[in-house]
C-alpha positions in Angstrom: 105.9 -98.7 4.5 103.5 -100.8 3.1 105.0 -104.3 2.2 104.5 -107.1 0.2 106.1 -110.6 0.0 105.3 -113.4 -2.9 106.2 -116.8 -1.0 106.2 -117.6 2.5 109.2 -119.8 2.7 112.5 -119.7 4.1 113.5 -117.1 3.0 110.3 -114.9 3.9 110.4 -116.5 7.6 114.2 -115.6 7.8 113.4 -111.9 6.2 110.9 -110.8 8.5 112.4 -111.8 11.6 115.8 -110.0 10.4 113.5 -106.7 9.8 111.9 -106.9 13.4 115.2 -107.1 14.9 116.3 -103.9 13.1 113.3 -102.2 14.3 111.5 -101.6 10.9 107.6 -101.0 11.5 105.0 -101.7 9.2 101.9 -99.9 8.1 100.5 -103.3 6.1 102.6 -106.7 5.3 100.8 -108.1 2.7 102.0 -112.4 1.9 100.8 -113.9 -1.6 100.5 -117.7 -0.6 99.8 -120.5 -3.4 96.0 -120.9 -3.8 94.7 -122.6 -0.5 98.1 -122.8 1.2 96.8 -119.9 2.8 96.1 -120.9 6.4 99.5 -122.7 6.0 101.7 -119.4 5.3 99.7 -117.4 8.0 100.6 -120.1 10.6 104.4 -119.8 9.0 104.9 -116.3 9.6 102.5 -115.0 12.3 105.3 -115.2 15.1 107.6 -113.4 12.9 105.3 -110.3 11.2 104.2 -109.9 15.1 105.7 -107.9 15.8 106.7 -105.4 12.6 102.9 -104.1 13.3 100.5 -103.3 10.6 99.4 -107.0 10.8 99.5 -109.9 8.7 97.5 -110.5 4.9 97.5 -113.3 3.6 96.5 -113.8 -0.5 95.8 -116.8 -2.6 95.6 -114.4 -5.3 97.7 -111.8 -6.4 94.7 -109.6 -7.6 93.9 -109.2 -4.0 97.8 -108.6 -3.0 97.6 -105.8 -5.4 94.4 -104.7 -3.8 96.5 -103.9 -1.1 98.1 -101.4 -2.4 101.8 -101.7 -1.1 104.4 -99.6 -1.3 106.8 -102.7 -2.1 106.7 -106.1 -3.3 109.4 -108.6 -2.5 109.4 -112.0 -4.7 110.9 -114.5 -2.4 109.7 -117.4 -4.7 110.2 -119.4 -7.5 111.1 -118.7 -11.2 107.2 -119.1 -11.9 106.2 -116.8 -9.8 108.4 -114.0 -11.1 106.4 -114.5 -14.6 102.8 -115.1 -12.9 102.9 -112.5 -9.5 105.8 -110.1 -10.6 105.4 -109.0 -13.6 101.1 -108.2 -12.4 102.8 -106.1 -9.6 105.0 -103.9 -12.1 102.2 -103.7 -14.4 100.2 -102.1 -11.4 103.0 -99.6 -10.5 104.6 -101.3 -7.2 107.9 -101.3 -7.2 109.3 -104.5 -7.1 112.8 -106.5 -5.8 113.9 -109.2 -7.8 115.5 -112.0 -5.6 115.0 -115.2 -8.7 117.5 -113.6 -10.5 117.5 -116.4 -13.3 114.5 -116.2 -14.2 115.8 -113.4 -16.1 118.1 -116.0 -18.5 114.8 -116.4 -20.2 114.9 -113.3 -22.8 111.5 -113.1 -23.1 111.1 -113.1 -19.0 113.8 -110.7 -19.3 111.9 -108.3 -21.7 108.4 -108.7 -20.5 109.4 -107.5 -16.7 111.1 -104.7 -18.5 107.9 -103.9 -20.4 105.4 -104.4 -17.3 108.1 -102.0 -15.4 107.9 -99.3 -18.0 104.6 -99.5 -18.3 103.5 -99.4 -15.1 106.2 -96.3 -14.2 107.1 -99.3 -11.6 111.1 -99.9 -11.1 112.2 -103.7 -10.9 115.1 -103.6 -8.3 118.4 -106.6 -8.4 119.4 -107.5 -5.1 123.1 -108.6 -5.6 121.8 -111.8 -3.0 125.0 -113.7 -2.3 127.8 -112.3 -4.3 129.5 -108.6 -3.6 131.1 -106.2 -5.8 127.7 -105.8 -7.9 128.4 -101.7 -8.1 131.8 -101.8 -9.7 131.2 -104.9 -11.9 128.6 -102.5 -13.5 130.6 -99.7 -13.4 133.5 -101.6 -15.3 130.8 -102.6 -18.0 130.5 -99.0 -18.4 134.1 -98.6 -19.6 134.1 -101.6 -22.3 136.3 -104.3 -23.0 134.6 -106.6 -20.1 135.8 -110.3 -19.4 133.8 -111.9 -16.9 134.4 -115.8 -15.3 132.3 -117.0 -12.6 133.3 -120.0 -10.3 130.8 -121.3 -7.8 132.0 -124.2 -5.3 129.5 -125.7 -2.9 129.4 -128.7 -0.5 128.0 -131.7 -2.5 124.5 -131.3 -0.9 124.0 -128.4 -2.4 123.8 -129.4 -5.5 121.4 -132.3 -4.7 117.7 -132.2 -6.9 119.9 -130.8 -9.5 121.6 -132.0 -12.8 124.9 -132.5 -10.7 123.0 -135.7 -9.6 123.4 -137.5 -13.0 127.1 -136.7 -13.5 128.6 -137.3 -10.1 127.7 -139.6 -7.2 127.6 -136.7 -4.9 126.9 -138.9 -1.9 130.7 -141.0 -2.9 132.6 -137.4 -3.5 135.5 -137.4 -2.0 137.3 -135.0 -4.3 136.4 -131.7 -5.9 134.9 -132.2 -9.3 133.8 -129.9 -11.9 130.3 -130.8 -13.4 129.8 -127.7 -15.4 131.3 -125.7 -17.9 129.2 -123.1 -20.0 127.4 -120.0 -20.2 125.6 -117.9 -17.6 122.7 -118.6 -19.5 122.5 -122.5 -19.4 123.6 -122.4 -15.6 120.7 -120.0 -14.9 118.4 -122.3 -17.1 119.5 -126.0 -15.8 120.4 -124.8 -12.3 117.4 -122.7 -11.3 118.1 -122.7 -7.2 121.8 -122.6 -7.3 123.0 -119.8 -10.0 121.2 -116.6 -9.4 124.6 -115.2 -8.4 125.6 -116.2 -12.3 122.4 -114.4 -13.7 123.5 -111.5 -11.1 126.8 -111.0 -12.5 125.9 -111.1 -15.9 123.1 -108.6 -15.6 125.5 -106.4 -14.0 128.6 -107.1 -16.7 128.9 -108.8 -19.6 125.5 -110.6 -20.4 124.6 -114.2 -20.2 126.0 -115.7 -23.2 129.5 -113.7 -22.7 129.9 -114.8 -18.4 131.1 -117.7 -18.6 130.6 -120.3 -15.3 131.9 -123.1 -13.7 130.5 -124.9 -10.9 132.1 -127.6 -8.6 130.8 -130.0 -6.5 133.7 -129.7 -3.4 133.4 -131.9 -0.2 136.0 -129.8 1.3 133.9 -126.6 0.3 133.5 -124.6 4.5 130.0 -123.3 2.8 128.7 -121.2 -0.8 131.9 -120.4 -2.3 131.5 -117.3 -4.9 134.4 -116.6 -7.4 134.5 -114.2 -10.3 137.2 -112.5 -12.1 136.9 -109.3 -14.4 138.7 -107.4 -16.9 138.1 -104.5 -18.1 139.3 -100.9 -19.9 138.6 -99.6 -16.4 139.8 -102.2 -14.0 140.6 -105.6 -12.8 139.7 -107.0 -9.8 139.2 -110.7 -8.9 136.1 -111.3 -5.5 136.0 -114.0 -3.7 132.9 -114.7 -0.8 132.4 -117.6 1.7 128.7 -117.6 2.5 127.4 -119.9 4.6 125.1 -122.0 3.5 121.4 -121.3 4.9 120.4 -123.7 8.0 116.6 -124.7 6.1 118.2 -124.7 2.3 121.9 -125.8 1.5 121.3 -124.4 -1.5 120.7 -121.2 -0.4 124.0 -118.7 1.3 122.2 -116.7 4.2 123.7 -113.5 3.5 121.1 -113.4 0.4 118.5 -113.2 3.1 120.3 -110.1 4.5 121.3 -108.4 1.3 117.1 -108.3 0.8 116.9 -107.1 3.8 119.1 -104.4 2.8 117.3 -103.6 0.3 113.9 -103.2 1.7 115.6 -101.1 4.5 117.2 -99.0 2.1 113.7 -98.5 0.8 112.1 -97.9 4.0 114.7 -95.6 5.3 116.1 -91.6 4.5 119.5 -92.9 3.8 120.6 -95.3 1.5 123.7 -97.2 1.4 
């Protein structure tokens, strides 16, 4: 497989060292740094694309990522980059894995990557990330009458650099406290790094505007707490996950890195599961 990342952060370090350790070798690992972070990403992940063979390129632009002609590309990025690097990708035919889910509560996001995808005769894969149950939320949808509630509870540093800051003194908490109420939509939107399991669940069910979320700030939270409910003419079923946070980013629960690493082995691999 030829492989392609867009970032070189945490999450990209973390990836690659879970792919070496499953034994996944590479014909080419393509990286699409910022423009003149370059050196800096290649220094980040040497140690880790080592040894996945195929050896390590490193872009500032993602012309020349495409120019690589991978098999995959992986955005491990930002919101932005989804808009700038993705879409470019799709356009060019690579297949692509989506882990900035809310960058799809922007409808016209939403519907360009669709467009690029089509065009391109690319598919634009959802990694479910942190939250489970992904397969029979959207099977549920299937069968109408969908009700969908999302709860997600973190540790208050977590929710530090975020909106949370200016309605709770999250350094004082002592208590849980809810600080939002609202759609899927407006968490995605206001809370970029903490609810792409709420633009998750309502890709997969009921939309953004029907999911509605609620997020605590908990002191007493063991890690990335993931609650949703759903009713439908199918089923009901309630899920609840305790992700631990990620060691480099609170904000982050590490099983996202390894439910992307499912994903590309799934891709890589004769069987999928």
């Amino acid at each position: 497989m030829r492989l392609a990342l867009i970032g070189y952060g945490n999450i990209a370090t973390s990836l690659l060292g879970i792919l070496a350790e499953q034994g996944l070798v590479l014909d080419r690992l393509d990286i699409l740094a910022r423009p003149g972070a370059e050196d800096r990403a290649k220094d980040k992940l040497s140690a880790s694309a080592s040894t996945l063979g195929g050896g390590l390129h490193v872009h500032g632009s993602v012309e020349a990522l495409i120019d690589g002609k991978p098999d995959l590309v992986v955005e491990v990025a930002t919101h932005d980059a989804v808009r700038e690097n993705l879409l470019q990708c799709l356009e060019a035919g690579i297949d692509g894995v989506l882990v900035s889910v809310g960058a799809l509560a922007d409808g016209e996001t939403e519907a360009a990557l669709h467009d690029a995808a089509k065009t391109g005769g690319a598919q634009l894969r959802i990694v479910p990330g942190a939250v489970g149950g992904i397969d029979m939320l959207a099977a549920a949808r299937l069968s109408g009458g969908l009700e969908v509630t999302y709860i997600s509870r973190k540790p208050p540093r977590a929710w530090q650099g975020t909106p949370a800051e200016q309605k709770l003194n999250l350094a004082a908490l002592e208590t849980a406290e809810v600080f939002y109420e609202g759609s899927a939509r407006e968490a995605a939107r206001d809370y970029p790094k903490n609810a792409n399991v709420a633009a998750t669940i309502a890709l997969a069910g009921a939309g953004f505007e029907a999911t509605r979320v609620k997020m605590i700030a908990d002191p007493q939270a063991p890690g990335n707490i993931h609650e949703y409910t759903v009713r439908s003419n199918a089923l009901d079923f309630s899920i609840r996950l305790e992700g631990k946070p990620s060691p480099d980013n609170p904000k982050t629960s590490l099983s996202t890195v390894y439910s992307v690493a499912r994903e590309i082995l799934n891709a890589a691999g004769p069987v999928a599961i």
